[in-house]
N, CA, C and O atoms as a Maestro MAE file, in Angstrom:
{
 s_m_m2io_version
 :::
 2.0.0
}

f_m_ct {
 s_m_title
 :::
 protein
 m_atom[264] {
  # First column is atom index #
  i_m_mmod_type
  r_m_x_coord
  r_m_y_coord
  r_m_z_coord
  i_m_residue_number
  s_m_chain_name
  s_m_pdb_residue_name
  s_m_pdb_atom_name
  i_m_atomic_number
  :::
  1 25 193.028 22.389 125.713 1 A "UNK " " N  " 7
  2 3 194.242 21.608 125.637 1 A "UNK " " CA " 6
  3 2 194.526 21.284 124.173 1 A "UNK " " C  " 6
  4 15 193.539 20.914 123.537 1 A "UNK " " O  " 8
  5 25 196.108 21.377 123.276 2 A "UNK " " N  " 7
  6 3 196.079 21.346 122.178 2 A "UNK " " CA " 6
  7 2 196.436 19.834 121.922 2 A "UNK " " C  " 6
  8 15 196.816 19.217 122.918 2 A "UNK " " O  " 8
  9 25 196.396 19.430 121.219 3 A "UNK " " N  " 7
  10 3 196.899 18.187 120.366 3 A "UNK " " CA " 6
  11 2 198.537 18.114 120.343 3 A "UNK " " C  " 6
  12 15 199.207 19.072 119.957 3 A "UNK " " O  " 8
  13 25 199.075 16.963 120.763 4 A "UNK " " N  " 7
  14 3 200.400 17.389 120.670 4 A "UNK " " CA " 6
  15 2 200.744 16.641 118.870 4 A "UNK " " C  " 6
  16 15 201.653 17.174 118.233 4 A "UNK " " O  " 8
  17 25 200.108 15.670 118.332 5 A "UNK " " N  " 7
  18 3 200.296 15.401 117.044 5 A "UNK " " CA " 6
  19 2 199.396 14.943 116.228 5 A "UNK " " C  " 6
  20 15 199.038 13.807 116.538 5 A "UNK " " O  " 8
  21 25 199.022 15.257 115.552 6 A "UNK " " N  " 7
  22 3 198.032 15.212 114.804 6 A "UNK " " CA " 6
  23 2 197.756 14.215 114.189 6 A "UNK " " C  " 6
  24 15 198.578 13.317 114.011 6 A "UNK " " O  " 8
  25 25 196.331 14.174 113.670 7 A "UNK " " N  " 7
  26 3 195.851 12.043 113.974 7 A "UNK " " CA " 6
  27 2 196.370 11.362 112.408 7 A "UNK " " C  " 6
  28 15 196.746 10.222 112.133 7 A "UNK " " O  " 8
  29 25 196.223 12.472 111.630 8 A "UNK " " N  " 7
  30 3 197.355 11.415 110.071 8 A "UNK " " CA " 6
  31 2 198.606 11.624 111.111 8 A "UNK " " C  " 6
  32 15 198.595 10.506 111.626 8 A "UNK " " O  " 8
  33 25 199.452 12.177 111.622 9 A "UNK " " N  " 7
  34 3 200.840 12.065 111.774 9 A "UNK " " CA " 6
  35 2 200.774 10.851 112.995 9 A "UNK " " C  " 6
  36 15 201.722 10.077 113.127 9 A "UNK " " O  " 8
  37 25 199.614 10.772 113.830 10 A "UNK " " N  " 7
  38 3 199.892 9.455 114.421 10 A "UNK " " CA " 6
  39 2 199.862 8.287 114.157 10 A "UNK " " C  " 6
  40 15 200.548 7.413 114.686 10 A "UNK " " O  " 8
  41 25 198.920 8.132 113.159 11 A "UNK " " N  " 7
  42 3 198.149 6.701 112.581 11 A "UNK " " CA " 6
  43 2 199.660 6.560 111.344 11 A "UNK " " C  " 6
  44 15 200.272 5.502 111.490 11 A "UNK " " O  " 8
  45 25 199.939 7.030 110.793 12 A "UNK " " N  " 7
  46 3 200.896 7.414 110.046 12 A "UNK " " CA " 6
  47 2 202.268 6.826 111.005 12 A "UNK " " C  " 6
  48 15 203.115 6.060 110.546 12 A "UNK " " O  " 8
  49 25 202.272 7.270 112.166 13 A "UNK " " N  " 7
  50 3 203.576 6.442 113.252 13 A "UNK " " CA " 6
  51 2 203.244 5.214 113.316 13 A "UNK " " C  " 6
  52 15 203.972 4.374 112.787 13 A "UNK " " O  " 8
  53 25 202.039 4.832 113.997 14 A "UNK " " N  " 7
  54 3 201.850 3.143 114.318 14 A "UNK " " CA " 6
  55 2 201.742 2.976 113.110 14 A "UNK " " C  " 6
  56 15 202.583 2.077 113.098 14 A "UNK " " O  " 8
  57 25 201.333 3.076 111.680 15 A "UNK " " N  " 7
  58 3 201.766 1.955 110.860 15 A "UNK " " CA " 6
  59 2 202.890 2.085 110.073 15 A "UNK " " C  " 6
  60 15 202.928 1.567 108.957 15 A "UNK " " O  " 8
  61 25 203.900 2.777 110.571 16 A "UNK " " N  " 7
  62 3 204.891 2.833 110.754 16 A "UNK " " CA " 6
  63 2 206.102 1.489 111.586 16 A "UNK " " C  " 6
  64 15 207.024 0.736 111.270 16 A "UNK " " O  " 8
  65 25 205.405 1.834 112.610 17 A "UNK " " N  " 7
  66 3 205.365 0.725 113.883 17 A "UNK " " CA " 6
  67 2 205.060 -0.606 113.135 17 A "UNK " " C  " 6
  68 15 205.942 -1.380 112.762 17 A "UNK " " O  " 8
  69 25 204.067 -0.747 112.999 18 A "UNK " " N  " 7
  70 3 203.451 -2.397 112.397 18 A "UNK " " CA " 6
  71 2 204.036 -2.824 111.194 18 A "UNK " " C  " 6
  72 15 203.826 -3.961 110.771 18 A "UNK " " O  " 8
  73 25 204.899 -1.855 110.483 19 A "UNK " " N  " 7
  74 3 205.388 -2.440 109.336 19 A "UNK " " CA " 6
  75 2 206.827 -2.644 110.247 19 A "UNK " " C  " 6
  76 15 207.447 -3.688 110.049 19 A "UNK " " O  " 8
  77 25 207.162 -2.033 110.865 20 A "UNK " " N  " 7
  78 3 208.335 -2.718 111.286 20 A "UNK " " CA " 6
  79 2 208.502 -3.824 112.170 20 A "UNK " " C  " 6
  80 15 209.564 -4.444 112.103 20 A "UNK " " O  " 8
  81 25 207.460 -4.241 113.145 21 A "UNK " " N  " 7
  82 3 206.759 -5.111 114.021 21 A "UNK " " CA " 6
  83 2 206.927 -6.421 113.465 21 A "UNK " " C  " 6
  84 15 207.392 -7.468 113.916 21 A "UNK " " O  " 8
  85 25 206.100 -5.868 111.651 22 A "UNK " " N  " 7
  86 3 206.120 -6.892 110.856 22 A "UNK " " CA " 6
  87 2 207.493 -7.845 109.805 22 A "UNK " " C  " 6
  88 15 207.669 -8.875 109.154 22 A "UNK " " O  " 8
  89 25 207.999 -6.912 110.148 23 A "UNK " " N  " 7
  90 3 209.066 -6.984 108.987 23 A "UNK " " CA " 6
  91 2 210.140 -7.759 110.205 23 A "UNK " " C  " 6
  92 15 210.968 -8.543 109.740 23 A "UNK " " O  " 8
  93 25 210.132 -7.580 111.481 24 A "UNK " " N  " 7
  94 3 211.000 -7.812 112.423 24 A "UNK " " CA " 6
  95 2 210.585 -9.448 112.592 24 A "UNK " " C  " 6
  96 15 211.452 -10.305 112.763 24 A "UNK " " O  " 8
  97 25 209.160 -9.754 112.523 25 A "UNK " " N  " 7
  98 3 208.995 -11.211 112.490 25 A "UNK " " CA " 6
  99 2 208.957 -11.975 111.261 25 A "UNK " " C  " 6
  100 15 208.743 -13.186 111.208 25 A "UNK " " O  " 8
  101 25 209.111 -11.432 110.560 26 A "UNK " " N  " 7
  102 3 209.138 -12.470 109.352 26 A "UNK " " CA " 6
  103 2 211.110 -12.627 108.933 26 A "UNK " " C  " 6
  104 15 211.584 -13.453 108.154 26 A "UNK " " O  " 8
  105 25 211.893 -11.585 109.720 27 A "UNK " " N  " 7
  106 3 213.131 -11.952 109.607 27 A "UNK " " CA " 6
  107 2 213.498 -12.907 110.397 27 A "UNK " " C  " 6
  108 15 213.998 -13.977 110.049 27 A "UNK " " O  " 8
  109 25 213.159 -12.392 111.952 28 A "UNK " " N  " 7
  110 3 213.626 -13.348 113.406 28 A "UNK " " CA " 6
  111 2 213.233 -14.723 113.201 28 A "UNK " " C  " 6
  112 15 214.051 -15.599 112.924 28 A "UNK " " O  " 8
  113 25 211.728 -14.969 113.361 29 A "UNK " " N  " 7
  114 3 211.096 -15.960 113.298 29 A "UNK " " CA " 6
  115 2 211.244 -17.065 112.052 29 A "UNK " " C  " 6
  116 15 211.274 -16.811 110.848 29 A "UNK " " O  " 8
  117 25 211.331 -18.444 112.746 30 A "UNK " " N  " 7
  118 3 211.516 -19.533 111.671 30 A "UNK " " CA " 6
  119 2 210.260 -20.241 111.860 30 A "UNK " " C  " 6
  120 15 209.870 -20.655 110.768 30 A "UNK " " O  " 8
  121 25 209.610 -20.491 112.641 31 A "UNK " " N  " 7
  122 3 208.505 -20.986 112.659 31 A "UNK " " CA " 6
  123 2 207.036 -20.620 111.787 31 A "UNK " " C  " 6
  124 15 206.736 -19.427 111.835 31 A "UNK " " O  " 8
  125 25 206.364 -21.257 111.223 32 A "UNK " " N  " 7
  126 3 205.746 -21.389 109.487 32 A "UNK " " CA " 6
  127 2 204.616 -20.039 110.296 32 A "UNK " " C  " 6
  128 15 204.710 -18.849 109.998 32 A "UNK " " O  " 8
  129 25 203.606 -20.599 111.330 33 A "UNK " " N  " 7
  130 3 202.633 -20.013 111.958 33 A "UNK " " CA " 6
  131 2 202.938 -18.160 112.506 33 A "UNK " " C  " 6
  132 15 202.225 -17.161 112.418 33 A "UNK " " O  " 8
  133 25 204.412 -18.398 113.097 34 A "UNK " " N  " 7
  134 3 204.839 -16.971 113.555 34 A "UNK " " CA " 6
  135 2 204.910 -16.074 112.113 34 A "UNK " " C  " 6
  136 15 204.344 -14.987 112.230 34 A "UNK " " O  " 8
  137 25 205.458 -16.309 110.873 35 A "UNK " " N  " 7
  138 3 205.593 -15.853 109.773 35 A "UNK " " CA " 6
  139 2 204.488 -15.487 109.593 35 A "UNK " " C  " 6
  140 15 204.352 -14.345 110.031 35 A "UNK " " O  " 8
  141 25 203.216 -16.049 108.972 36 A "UNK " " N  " 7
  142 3 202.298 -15.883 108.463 36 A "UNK " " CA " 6
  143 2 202.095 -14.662 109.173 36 A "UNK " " C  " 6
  144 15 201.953 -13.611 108.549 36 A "UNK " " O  " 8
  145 25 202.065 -14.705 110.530 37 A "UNK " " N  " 7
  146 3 201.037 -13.742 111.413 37 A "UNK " " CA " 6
  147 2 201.971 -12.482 111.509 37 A "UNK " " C  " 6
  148 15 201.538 -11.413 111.941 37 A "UNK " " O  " 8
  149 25 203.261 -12.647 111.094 38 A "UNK " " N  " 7
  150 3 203.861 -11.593 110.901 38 A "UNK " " CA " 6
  151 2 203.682 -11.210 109.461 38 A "UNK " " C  " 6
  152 15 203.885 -10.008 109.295 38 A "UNK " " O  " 8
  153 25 203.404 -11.781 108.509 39 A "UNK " " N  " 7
  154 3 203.103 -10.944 107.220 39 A "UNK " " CA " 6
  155 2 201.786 -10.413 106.965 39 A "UNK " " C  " 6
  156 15 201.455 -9.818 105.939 39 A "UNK " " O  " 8
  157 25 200.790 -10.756 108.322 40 A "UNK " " N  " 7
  158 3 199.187 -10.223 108.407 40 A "UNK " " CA " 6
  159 2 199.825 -9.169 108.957 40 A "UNK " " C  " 6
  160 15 199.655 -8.104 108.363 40 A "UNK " " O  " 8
  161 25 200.765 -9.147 110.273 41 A "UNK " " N  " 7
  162 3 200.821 -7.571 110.913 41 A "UNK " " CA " 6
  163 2 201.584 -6.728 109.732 41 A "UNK " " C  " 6
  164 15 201.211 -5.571 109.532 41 A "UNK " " O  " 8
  165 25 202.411 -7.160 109.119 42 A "UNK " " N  " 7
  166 3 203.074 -6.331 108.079 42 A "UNK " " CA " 6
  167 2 202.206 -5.673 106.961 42 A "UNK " " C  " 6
  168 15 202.600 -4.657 106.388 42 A "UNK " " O  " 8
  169 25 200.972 -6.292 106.651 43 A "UNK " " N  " 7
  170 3 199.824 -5.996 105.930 43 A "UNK " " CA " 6
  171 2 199.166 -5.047 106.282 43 A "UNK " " C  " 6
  172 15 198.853 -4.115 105.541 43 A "UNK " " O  " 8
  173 25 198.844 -5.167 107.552 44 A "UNK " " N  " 7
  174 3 197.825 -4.599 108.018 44 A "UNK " " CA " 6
  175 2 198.281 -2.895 108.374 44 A "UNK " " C  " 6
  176 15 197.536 -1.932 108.556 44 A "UNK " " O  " 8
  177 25 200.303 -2.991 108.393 45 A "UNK " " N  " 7
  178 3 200.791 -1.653 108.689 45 A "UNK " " CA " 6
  179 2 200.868 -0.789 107.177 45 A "UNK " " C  " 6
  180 15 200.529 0.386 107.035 45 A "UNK " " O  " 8
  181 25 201.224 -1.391 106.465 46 A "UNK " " N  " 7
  182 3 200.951 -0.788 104.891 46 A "UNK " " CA " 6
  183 2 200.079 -0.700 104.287 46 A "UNK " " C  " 6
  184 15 200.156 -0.115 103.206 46 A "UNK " " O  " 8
  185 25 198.700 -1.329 104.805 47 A "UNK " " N  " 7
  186 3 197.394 -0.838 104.802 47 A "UNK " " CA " 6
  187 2 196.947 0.610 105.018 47 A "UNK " " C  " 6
  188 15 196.452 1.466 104.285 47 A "UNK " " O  " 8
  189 25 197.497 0.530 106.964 48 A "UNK " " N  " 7
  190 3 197.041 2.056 107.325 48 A "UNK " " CA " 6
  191 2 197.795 3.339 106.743 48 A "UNK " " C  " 6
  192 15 197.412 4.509 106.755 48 A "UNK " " O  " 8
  193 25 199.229 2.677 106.122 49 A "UNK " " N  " 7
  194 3 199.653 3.855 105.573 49 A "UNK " " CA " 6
  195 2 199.245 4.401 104.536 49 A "UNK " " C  " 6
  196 15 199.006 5.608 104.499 49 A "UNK " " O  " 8
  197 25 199.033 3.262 103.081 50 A "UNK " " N  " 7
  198 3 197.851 3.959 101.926 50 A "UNK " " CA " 6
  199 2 196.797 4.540 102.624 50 A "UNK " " C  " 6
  200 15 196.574 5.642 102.122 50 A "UNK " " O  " 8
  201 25 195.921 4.266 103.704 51 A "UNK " " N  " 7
  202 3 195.296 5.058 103.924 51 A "UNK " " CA " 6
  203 2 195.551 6.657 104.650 51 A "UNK " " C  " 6
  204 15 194.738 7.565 104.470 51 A "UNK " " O  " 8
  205 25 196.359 6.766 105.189 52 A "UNK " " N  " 7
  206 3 196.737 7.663 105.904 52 A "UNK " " CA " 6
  207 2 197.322 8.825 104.471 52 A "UNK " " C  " 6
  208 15 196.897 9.978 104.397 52 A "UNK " " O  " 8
  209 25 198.252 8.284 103.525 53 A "UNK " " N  " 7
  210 3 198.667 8.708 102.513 53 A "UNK " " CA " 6
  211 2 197.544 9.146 101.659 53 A "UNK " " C  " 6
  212 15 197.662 10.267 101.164 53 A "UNK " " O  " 8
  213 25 196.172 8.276 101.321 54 A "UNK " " N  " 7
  214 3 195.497 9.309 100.480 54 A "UNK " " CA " 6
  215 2 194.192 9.921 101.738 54 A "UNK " " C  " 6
  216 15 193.105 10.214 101.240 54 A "UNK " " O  " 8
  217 25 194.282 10.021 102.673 55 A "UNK " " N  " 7
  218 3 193.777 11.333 103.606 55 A "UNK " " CA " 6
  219 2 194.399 12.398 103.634 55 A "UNK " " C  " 6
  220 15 193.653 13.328 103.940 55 A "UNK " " O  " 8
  221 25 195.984 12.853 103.358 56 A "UNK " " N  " 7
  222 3 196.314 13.584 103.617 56 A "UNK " " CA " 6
  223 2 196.666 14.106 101.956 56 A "UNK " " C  " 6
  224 15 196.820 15.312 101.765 56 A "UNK " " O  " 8
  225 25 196.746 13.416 101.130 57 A "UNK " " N  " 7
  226 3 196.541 13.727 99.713 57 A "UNK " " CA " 6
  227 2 195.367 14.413 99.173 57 A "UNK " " C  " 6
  228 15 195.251 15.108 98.164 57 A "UNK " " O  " 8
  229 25 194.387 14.009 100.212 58 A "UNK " " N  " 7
  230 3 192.402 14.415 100.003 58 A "UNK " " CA " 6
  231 2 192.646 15.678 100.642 58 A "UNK " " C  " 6
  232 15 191.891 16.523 100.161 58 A "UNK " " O  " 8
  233 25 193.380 16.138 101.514 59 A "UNK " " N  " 7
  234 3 193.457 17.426 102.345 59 A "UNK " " CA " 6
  235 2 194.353 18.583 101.988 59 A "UNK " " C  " 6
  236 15 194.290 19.688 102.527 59 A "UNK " " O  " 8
  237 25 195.264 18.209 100.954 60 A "UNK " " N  " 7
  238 3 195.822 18.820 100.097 60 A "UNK " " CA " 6
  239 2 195.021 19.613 98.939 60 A "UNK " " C  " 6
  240 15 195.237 20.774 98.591 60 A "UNK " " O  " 8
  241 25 193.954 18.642 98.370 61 A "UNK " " N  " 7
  242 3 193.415 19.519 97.010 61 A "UNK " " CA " 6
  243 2 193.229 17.846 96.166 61 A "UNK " " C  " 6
  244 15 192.353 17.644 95.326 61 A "UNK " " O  " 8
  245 25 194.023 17.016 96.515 62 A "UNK " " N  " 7
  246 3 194.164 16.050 95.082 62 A "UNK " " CA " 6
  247 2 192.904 14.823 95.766 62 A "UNK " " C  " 6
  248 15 192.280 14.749 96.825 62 A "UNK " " O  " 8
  249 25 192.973 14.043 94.586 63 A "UNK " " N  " 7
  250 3 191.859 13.051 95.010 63 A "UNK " " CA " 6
  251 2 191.915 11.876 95.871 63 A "UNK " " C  " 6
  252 15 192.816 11.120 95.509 63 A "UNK " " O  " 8
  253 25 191.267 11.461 96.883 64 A "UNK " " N  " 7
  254 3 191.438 10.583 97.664 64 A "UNK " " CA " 6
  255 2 191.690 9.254 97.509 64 A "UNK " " C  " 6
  256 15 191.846 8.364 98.346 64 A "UNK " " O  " 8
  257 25 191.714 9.246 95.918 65 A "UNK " " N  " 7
  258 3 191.633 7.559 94.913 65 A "UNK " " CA " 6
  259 2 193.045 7.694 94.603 65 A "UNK " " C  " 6
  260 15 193.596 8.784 94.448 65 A "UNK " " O  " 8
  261 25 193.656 6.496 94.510 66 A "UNK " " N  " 7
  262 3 195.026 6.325 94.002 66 A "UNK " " CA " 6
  263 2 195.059 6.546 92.547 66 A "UNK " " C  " 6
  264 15 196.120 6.448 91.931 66 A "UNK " " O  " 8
  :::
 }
 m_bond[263] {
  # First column is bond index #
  i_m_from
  i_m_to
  i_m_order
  :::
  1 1 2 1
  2 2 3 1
  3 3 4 2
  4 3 5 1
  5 5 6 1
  6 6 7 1
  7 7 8 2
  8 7 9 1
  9 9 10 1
  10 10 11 1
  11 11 12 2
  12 11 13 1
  13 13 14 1
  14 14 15 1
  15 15 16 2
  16 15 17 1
  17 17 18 1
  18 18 19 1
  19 19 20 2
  20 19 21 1
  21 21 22 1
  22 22 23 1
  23 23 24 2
  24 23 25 1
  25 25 26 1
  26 26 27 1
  27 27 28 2
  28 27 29 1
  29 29 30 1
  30 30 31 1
  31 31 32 2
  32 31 33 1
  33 33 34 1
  34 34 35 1
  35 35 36 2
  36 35 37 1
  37 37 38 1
  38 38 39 1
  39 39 40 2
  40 39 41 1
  41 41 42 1
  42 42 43 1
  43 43 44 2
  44 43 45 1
  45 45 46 1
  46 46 47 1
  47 47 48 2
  48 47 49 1
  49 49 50 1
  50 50 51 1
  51 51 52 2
  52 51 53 1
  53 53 54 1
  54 54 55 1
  55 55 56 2
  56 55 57 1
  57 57 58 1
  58 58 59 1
  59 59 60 2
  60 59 61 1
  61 61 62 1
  62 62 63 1
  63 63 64 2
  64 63 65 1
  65 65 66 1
  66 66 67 1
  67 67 68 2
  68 67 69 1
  69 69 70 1
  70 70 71 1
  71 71 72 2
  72 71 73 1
  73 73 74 1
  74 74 75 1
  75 75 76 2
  76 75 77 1
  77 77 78 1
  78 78 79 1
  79 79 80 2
  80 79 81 1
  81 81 82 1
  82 82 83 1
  83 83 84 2
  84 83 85 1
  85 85 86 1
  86 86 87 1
  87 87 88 2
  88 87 89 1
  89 89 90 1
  90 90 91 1
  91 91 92 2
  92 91 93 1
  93 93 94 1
  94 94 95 1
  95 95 96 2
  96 95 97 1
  97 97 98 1
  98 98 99 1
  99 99 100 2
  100 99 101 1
  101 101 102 1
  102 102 103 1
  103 103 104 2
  104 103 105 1
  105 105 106 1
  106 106 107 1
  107 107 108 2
  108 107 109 1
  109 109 110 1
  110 110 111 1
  111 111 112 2
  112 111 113 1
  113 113 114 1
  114 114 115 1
  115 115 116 2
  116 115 117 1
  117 117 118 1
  118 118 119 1
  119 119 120 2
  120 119 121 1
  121 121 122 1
  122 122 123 1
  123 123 124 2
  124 123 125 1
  125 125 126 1
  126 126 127 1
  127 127 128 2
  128 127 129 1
  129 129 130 1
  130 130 131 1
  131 131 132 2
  132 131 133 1
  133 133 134 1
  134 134 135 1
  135 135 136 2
  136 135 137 1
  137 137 138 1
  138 138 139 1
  139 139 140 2
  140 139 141 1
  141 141 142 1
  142 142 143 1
  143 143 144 2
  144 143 145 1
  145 145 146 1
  146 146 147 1
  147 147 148 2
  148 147 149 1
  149 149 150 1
  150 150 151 1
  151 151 152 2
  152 151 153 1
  153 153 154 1
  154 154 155 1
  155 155 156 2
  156 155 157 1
  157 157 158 1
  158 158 159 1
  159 159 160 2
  160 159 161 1
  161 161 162 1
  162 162 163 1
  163 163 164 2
  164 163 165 1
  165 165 166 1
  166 166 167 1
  167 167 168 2
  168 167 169 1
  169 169 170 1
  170 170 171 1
  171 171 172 2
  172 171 173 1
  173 173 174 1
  174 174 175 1
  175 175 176 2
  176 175 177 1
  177 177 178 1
  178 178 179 1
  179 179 180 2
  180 179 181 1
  181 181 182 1
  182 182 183 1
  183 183 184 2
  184 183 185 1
  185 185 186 1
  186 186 187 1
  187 187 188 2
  188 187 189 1
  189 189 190 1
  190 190 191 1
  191 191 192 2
  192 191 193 1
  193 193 194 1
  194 194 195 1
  195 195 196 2
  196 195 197 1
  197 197 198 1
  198 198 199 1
  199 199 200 2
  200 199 201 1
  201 201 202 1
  202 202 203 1
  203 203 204 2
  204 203 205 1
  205 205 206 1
  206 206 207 1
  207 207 208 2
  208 207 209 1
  209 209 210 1
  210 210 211 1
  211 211 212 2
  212 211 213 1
  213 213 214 1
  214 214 215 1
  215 215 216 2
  216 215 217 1
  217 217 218 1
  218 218 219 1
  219 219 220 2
  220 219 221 1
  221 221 222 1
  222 222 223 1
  223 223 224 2
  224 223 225 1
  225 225 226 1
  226 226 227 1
  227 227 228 2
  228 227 229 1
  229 229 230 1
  230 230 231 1
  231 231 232 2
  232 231 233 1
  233 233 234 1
  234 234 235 1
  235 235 236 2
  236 235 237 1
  237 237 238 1
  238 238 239 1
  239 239 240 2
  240 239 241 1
  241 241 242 1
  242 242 243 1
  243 243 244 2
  244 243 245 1
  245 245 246 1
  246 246 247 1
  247 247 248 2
  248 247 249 1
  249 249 250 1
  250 250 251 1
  251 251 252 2
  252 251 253 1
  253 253 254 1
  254 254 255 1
  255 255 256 2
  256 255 257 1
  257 257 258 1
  258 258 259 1
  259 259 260 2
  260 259 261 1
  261 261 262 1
  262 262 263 1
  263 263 264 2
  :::
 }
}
């Protein structure tokens, strides 16, 4: 059975997802506590994308360090 997408192009979607997750509560939300925890999920989605970005930079030829 093949892969229908491949695991940088997925991890690469959900933090995709979580930056927008994130970005969606720190607009909507007025409450101090909902913010915060929306700028941890917003963190945590631009996290996986530097990472996802230098895995697939490491698989290219170039170095896995920014």
């Amino acid at each position: 059975m093949t892969a229908l997408v491949s695991t940088p192009t997925l991890f690469g979607l959900i933090g995709a997802a979580l930056v927008a997750i994130g970005l969606y509560g720190l607009i909507v939300h007025g409450d101090a506590l909902r913010r915060i925890l929306a700028f941890n999920i917003l963190g945590g989605g631009i996290f996986l994308l530097f990472g996802v970005i230098a895995r697939r930079g490491a698989g290219a030829g170039f170095g896995g360090d920014p």
